[in-house]
C-alpha positions as CSV (number, residue, x, y, z in Angstrom):
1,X,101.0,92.5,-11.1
2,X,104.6,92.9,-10.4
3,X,106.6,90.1,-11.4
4,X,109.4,88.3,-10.2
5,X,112.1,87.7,-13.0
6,X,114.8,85.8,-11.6
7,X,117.3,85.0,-8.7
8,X,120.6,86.4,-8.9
9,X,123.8,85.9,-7.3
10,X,125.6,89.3,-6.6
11,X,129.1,89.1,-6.9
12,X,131.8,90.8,-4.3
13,X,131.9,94.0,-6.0
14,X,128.9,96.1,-6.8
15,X,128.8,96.9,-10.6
16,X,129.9,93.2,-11.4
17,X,128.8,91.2,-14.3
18,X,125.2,90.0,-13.7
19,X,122.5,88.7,-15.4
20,X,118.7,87.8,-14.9
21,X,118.4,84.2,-15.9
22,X,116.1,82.0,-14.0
23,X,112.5,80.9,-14.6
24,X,109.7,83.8,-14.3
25,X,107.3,83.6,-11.1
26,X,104.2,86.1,-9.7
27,X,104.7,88.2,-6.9
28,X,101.7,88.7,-5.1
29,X,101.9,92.6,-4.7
30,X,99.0,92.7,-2.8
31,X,99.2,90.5,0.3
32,X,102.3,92.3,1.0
33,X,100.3,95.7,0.9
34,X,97.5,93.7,2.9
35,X,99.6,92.6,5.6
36,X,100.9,96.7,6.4
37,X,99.5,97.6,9.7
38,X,98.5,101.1,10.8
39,X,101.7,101.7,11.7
40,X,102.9,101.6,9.1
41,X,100.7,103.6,7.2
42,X,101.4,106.4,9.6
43,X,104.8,106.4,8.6
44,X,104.7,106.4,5.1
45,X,102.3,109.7,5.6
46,X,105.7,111.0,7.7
47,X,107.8,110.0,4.3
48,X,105.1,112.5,2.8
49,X,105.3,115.2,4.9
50,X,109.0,115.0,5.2
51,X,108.9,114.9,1.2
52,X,107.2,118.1,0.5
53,X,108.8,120.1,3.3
54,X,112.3,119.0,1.1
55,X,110.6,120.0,-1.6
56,X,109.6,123.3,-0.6
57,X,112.4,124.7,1.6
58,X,115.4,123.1,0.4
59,X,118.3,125.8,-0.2
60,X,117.8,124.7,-4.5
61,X,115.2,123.6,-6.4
62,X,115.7,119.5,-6.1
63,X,114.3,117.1,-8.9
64,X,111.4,115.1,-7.6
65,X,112.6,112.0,-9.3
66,X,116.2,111.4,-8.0
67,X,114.6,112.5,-4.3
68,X,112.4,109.2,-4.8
69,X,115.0,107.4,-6.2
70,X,117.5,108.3,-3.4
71,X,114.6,107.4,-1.1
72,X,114.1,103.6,-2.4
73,X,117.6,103.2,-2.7
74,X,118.3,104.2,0.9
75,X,115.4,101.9,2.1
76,X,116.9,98.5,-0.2
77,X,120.7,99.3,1.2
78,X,119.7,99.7,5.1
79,X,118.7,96.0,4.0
80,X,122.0,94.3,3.8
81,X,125.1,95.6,1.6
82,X,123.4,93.9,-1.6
83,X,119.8,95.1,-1.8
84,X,119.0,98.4,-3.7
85,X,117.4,99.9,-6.2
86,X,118.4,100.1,-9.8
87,X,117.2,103.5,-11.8
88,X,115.9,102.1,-15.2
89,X,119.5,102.9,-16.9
90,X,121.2,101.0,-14.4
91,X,118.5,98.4,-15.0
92,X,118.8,98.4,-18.4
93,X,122.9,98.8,-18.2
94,X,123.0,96.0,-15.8
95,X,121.2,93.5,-18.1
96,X,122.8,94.8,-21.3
97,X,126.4,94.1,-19.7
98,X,125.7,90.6,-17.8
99,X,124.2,89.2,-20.5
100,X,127.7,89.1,-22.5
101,X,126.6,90.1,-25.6
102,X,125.2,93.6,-27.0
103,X,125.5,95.4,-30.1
104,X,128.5,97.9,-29.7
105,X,132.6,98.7,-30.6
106,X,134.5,96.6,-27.8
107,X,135.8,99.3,-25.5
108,X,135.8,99.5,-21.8
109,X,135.6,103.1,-20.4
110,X,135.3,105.9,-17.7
111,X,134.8,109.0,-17.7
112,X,137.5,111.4,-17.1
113,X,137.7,115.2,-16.5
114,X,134.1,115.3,-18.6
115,X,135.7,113.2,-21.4
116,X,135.3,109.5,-21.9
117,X,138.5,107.4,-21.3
118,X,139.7,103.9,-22.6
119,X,140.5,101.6,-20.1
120,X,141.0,99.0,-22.6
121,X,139.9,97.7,-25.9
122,X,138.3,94.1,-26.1
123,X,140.3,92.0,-28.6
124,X,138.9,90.7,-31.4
125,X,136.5,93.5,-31.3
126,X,135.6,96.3,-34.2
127,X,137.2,98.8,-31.7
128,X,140.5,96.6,-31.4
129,X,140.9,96.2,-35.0
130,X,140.4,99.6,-35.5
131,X,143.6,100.9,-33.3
132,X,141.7,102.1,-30.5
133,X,144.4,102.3,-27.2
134,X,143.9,102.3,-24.0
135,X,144.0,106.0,-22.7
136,X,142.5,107.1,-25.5
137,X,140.4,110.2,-25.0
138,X,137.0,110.4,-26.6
139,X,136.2,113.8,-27.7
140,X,133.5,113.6,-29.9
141,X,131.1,110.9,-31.1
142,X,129.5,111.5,-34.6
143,X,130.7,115.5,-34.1
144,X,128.7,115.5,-30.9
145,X,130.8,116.8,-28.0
146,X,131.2,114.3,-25.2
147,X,131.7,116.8,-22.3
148,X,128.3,117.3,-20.6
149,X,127.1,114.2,-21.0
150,X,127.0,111.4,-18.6
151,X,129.2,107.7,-18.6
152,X,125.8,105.9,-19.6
153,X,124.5,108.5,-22.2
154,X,128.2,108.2,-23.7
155,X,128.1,104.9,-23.9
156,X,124.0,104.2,-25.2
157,X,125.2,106.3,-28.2
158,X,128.0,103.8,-28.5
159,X,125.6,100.8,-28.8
160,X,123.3,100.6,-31.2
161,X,121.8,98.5,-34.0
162,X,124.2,95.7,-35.3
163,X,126.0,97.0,-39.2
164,X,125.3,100.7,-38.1
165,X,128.8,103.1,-37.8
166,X,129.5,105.9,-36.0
167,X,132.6,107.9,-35.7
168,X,134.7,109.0,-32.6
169,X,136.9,111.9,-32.5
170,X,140.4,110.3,-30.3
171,X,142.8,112.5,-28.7
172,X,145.8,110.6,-28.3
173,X,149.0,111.1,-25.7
174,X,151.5,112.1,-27.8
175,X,149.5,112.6,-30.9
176,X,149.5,116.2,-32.3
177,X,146.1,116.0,-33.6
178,X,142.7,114.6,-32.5
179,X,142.0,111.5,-34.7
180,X,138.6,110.5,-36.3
181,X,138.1,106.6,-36.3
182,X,134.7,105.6,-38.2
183,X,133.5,102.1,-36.6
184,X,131.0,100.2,-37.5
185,X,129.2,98.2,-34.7
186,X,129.1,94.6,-34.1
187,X,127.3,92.0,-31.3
188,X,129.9,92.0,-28.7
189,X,130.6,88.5,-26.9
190,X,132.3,89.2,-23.7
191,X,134.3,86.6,-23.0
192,X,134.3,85.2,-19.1
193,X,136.5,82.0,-19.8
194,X,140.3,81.5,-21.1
195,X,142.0,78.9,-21.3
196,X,145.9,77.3,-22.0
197,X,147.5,74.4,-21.9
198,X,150.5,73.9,-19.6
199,X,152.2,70.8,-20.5
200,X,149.5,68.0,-20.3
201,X,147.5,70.0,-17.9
202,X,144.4,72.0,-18.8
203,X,144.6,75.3,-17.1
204,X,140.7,77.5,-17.1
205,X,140.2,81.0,-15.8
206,X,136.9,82.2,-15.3
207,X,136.3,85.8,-14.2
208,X,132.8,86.1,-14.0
209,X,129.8,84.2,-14.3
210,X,128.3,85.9,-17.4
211,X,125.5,84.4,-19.8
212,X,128.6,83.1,-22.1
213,X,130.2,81.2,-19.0
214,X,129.0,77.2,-19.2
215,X,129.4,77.8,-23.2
216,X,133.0,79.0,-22.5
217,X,133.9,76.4,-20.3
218,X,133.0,73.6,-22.5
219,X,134.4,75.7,-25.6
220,X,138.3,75.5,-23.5
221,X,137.4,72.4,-22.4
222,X,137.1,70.9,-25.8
223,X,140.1,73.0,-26.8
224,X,142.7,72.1,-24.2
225,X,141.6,68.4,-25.0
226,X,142.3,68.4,-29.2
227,X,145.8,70.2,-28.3
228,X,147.4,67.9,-25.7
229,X,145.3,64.8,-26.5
230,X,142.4,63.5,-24.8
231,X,144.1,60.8,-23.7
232,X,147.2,62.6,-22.3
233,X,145.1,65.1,-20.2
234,X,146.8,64.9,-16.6
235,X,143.9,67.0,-14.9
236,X,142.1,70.0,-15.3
237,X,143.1,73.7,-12.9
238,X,140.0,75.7,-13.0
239,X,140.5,79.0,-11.7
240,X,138.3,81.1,-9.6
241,X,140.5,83.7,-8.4
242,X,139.0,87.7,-7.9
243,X,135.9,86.1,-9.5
244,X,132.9,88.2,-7.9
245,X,130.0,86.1,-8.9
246,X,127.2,86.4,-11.5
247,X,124.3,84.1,-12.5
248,X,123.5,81.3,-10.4
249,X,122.4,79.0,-13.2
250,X,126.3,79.3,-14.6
251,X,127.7,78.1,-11.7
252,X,125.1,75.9,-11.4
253,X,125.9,74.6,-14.8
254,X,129.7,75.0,-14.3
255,X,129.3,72.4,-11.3
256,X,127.7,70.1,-12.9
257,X,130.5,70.0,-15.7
258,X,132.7,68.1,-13.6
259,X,130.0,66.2,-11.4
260,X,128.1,62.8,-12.2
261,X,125.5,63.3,-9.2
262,X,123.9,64.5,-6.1
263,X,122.8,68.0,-5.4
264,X,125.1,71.0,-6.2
265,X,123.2,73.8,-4.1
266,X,120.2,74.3,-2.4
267,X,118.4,77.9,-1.2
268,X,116.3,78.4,1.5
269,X,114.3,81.7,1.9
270,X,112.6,83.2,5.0
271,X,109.9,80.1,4.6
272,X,112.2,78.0,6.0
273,X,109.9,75.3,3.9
274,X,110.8,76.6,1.0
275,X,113.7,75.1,-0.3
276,X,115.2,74.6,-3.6
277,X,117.6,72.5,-4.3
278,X,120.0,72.1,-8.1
279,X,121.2,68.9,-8.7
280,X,124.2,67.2,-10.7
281,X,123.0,65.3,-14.4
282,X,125.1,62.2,-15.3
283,X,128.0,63.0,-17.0
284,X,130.8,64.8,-16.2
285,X,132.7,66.3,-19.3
286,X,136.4,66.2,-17.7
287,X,136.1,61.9,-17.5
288,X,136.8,62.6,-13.5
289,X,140.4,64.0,-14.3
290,X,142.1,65.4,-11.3
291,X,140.7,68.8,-10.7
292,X,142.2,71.6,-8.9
293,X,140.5,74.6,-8.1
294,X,141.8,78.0,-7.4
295,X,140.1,80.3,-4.8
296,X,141.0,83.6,-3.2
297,X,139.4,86.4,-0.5
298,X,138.0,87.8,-4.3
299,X,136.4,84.6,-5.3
300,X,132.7,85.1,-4.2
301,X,128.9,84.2,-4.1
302,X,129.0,82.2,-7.4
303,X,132.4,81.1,-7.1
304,X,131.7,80.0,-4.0
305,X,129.0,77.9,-4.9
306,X,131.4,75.9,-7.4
307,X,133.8,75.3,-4.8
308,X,131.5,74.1,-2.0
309,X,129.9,71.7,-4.2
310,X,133.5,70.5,-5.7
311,X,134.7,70.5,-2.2
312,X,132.0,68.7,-0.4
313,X,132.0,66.2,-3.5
314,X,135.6,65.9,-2.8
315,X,135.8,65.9,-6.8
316,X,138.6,69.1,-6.5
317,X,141.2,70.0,-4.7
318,X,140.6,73.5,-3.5
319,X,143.7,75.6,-3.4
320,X,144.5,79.7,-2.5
321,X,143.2,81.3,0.3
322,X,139.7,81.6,2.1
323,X,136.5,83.0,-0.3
324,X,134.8,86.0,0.3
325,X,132.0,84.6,2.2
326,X,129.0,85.7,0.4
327,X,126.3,83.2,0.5
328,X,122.9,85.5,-0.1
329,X,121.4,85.3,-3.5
330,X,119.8,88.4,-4.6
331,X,116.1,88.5,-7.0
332,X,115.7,91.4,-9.5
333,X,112.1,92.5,-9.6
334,X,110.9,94.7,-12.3
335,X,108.8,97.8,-11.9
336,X,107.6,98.5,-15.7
337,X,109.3,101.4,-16.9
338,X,110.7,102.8,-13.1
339,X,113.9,100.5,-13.4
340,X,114.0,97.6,-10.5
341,X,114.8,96.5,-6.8
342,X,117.6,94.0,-6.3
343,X,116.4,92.1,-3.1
344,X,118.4,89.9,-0.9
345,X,115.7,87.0,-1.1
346,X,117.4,83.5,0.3
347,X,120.4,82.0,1.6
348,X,122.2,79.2,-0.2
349,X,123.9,76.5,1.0
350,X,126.7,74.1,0.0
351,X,125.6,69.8,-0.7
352,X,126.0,69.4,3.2
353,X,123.9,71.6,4.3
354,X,126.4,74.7,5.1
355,X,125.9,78.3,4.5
356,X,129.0,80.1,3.9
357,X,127.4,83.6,4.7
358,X,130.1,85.7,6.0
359,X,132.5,82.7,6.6
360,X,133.4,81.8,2.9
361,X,135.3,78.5,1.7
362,X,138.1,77.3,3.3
363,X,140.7,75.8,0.9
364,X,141.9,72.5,1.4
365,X,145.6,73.4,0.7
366,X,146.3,77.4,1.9
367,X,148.4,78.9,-0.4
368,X,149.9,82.5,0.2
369,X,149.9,84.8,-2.8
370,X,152.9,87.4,-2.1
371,X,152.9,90.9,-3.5
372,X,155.6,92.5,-5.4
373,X,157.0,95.7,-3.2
374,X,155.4,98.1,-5.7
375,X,152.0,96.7,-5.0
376,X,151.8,96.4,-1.1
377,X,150.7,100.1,-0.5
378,X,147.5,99.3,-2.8
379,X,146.5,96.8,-1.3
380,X,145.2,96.3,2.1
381,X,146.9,94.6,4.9
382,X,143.5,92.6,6.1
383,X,140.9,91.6,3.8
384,X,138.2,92.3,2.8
385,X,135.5,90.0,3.0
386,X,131.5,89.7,3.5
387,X,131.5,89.9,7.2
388,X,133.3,93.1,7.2
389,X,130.6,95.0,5.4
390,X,128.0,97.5,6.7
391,X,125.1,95.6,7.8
392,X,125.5,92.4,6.0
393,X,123.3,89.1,6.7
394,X,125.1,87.6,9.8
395,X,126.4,84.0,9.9
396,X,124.2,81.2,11.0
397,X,125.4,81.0,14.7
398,X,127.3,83.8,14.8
399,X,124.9,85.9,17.3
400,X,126.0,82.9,20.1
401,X,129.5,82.7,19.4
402,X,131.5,83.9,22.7
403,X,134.0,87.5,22.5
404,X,137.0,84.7,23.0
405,X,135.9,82.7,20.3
406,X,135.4,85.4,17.6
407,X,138.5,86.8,18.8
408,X,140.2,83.3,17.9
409,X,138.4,83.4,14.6
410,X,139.5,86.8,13.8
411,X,142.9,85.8,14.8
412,X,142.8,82.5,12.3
413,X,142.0,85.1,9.5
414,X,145.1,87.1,10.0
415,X,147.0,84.8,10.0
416,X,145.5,83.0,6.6
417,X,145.1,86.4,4.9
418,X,146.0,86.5,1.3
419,X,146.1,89.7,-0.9
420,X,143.2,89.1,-3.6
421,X,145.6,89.4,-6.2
422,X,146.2,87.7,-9.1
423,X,149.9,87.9,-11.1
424,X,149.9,88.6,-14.6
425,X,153.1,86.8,-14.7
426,X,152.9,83.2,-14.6
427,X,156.3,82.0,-13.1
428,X,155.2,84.9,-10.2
429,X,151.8,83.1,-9.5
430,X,153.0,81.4,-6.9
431,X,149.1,79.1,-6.3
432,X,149.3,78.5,-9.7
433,X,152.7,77.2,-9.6
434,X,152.1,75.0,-6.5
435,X,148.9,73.9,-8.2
436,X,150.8,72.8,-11.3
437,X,153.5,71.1,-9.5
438,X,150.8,69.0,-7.2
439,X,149.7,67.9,-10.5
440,X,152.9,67.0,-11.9
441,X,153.8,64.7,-8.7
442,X,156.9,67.5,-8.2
443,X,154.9,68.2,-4.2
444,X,152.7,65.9,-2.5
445,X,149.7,66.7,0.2
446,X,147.2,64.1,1.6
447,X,144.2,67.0,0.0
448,X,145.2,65.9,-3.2
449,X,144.2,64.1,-5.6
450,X,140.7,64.2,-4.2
451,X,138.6,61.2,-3.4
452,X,135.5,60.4,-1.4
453,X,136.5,58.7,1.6
């Protein structure tokens, strides 16, 4: 029996933080097999003839195993844009990394010209405190060349057992000689939330919807509270900005932070009977502060379902530009030891009913993000978004809509497009600056504060 782990929201970007979370359910394996007619039967003997002639009379020898592989993967992506299959590293990888904590040194990396290359250090990790920079190259680990191996088999000889060491041979720009750094491993919390006070507002980022995220919400929460006062708080920012997605019970969680009642999400499957719906517990942790929250066209699937149920609540005031528009939520099945199938499984929708699948969130209060000069070659002059990608789950309604009417609609976009970029810069983060000057009184809109009408 194959079984079904747990629903998933995949974010924007393929490779983002994800983890399997929600409650474990059988998958009746055989019904589906029961239901193939002969048909299809006959085809899958074509997928076996067409298998051995590769086999045979290909030019080289190919490897039985990543033919398969290529195979299931190219059956799960003519799906939709967010179906495929994972190999059991990518599996295991996947899980290791969304789950925000693993045994390891707290370094991000690539691999470059055969070597593996530093993008950046975590802080507060053993890696950081052992001087490791970013564009560091990595030789050697434990007196083991690097070159020849692959980015995962580099890095699953970083991770290991928590109080272990091993030692990494650094070539350094500028450096004469290579450098050998012994580190010892430690669990490794990666850290979704920050957090800082701006005067006697509370200002949150979230940047992925990991296993730490709820925690690190209420952690910042807490924080920002005992350093401007709980009774001084003048609202809360919570920003969603270029945040791809992650686990559907974080943002389910995340909503019901700042929510007293009523449902936060439903999802509804190809039984259109079968519908789940989350709801909102009493008590919202922010005392229904004025909330803002911060969107862009890089704020998706998980993000999205924060905002639509803060929106249709009208408990924020949603500020930036238009989301992503990914409202599919994808289930990670299992096969034993042959890695696992990420399946587009449901659509969810927002508290009033309204799928945002390829259309995305609309903010209350657009907000254009410009780019310096330096940046505006690297990024793109339309965006990106769901409905733009090969093959994706179409709209609700979108197969009636008229040419002159998505003509208008692709019109509306280019004129609302902002860049999905977020300044490092505060006093050049100019949604973040309106935001905190809506909250200071210093600009005025009708959107804000929010309040149910």
């Amino acid at each position: 029996m194959i079984r079904k782990l747990s629903l998933l929201l995949i974010g924007a970007l393929m490779g983002a933080g994800l983890v399997v979370t929600l409650a474990v359910s059988p998958w009746d394996a055989t019904g589906t097999a029961n239901a193939a007619g002969s048909d299809t039967y006959r085809h899958l003997n074509l997928f076996g003839d067409v298998f051995e002639r590769v086999r045979r009379e290909y030019v080289e020898e190919p490897e039985d195993k990543k033919l398969i592989a290529a195979a299931l993967n190219g059956m799960l992506t003519s799906l939709d844009p967010h179906s495929s299959y994972l190999s059991p590293e990518s599996f295991e990888d996947m899980t290791v990394e969304t789950s925000g904590e693993f045994g390891g040194l707290g370094i991000q990396v690539t691999l470059e010209d055969g070597l593996v290359k530093v993008i950046s250090p975590i802080d507060d990790t053993p890696a950081h405190r052992a001087g490791i920079l970013a564009d560091d190259l990595i030789t050697h680990l434990d007196d083991e060349p690097v070159r020849g191996l692959s980015l995962s088999e580099a890095v699953d000889k970083m991770r290991g057992r928590v109080g272990t060491a091993i030692e990494l041979t650094i070539v350094r720009k500028d450096v004469e000689k290579p450098i050998k750094v012994s580190i010892t491993r430690e669990i490794i919390k990666i850290s979704s939330v920050r957090s800082k006070a701006h005067g006697d507002i509370g200002y949150v980022r979230i940047t992925q919807f990991n296993g730490q995220a709820f925690n690190g919400l209420k952690e910042a929460i807490a924080e920002l509270e005992k350093e401007i006062g709980s009774d001084k708080v003048k609202g809360f920012i919570l920003d969603l900005r270029s945040n791809p997605g992650g686990q559907l019970d974080q943002s389910i969680a995340i909503s019901d932070t700042f929510l007293d009642q009523g449902e936060i999400v439903s999802t509804r499957g190809r039984n259109k009977d079968e519908v789940k719906r989350f709801y909102a517990r009493a008590g919202d942790l922010t005392k229904g502060r004025p909330l803002i929250v911060l969107i862009n066209g890089g704020s998706a699937s998980a993000s999205e379902i924060v905002a639509g149920a803060l929106l249709d609540h009208k408990r924020a005031t949603i500020i930036g530009s238009k989301s992503f528009g990914k409202g599919s939520v994808q289930t990670i099945i299992p096969l034993g030891n042959n890695g696992a199938i990420r399946l587009t499984t449901a659509r969810y929708y927002t508290p009033s009913g309204t799928s945002i699948q390829a259309k995305g969130i609309v903010p209350d209060i657009f907000v254009k993000q410009e780019l310096p000069d330096e940046l505006k070659e690297r990024f793109p002059t339309t965006a990106t978004t769901e409905a733009k990608l090969k093959g994706h789950l179409e709209a609700e309604g979108e197969a009636e809509k008229t040419a002159d009417e998505s003509a208008e609609d692709k019109e509306k976009a280019k004129e609302a497009y902002s860049p999905s970029y977020v300044p490092t810069e505060v006093d050049k983060d100019t949604q973040l600056q309106f935001a905190l000057k809506l909250m200071n009184g210093e600009e005025q809109d009708v959107a804000f504060p929010a309040k149910v009408e």
